[in-house]
C-alpha positions in Angstrom: 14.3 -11.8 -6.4 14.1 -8.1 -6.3 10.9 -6.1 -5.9 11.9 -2.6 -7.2 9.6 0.9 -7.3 9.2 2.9 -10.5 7.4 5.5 -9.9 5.1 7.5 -7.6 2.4 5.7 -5.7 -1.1 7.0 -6.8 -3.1 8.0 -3.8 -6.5 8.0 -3.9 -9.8 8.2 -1.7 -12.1 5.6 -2.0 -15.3 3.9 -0.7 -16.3 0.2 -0.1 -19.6 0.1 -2.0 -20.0 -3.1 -0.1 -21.9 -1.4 2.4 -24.3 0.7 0.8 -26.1 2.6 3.4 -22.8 4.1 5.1 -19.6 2.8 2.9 -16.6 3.8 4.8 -13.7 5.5 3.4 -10.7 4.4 2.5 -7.4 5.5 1.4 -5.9 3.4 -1.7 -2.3 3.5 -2.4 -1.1 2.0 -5.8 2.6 1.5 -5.9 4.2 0.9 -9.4 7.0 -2.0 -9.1 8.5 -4.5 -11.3 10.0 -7.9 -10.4 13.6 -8.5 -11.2 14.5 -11.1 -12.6 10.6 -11.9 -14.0 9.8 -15.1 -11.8 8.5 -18.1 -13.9 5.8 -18.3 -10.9 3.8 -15.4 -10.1 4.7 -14.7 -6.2 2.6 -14.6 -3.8 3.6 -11.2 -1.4 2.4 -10.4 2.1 1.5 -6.5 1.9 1.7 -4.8 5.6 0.9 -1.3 6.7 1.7 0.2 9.8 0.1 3.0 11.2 2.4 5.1 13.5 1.5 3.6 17.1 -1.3 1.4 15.9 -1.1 -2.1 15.2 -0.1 -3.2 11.4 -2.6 -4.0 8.8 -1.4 -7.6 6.6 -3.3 -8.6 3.4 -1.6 -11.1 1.1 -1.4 -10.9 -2.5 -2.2 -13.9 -4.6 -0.2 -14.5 -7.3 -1.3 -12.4 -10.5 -0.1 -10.2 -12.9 -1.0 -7.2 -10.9 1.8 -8.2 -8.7 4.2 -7.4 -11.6 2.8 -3.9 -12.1 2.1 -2.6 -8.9 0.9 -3.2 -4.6 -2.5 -2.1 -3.6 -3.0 -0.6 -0.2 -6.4 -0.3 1.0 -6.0 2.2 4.6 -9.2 2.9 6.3 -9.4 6.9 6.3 -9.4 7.1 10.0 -5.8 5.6 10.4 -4.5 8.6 8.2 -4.9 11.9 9.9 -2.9 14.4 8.7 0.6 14.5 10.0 0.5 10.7 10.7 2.8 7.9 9.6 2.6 5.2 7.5 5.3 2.4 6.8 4.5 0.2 3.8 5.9 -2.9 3.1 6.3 -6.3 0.6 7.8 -9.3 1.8 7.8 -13.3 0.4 8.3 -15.9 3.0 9.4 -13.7 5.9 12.3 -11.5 3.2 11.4 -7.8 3.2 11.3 -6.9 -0.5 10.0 -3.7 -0.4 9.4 -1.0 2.5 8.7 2.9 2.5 7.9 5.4 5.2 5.1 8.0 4.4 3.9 10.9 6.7 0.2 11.8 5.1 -0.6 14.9 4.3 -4.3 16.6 3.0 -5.1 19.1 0.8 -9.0 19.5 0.7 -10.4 16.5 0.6 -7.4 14.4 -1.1 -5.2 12.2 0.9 -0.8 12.5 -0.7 2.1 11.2 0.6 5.2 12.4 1.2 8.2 9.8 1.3 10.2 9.7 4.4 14.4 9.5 4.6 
């Protein structure tokens, strides 16, 4: 199974409205993929972000159609100051299937990234 990108992530700022009296920010990174070949399962991936020198961030990613469209990455905004790195990544059962390099970059108040060699 191959997890392949096809297009741009969308980068976004948003808020956890969880927490109503101060919500923290986040920064949430959309990556378009597509499966190859189209599993008869839907996989379940283990998303991880690394944040230059800090420690890396897992979440996993139940099986669902979203997984055939695209990964979510939810980075508090404090772990993305301008200039700083962040490595994304998708793997199933230990196999990296995806992985990108990222140094952040702000323009006002919106978070981009630009991809890495």
């Amino acid at each position: 199974m191959r997890l392949i990108q096809t297009g741009f992530p969308a980068v976004m700022l948003s808020t956890d409205i969880s927490i109503p009296e101060e919500p923290p920010e986040f920064v949430a990174v959309d990556v378009p993929v597509r499966i190859e070949p189209p599993p008869k399962h839907l996989p379940q991936l283990n998303l991880a972000c690394s944040l230059g020198s800090e420690d890396t961030v897992h979440r996993v990613l139940e099986g669902s159609k979203r997984v055939y469209k695209y990964l979510r990455f939810s980075i508090p905004r404090e772990h993305c100051p301008e200039g700083g790195y962040l490595t994304l990544s998708a793997d199933m059962d230990g196999t990296v299937l995806w992985q990108k390099c990222y140094r952040v970059r702000w323009k006002q108040s919106m978070p981009f990234l630009d991809e890495l060699s």
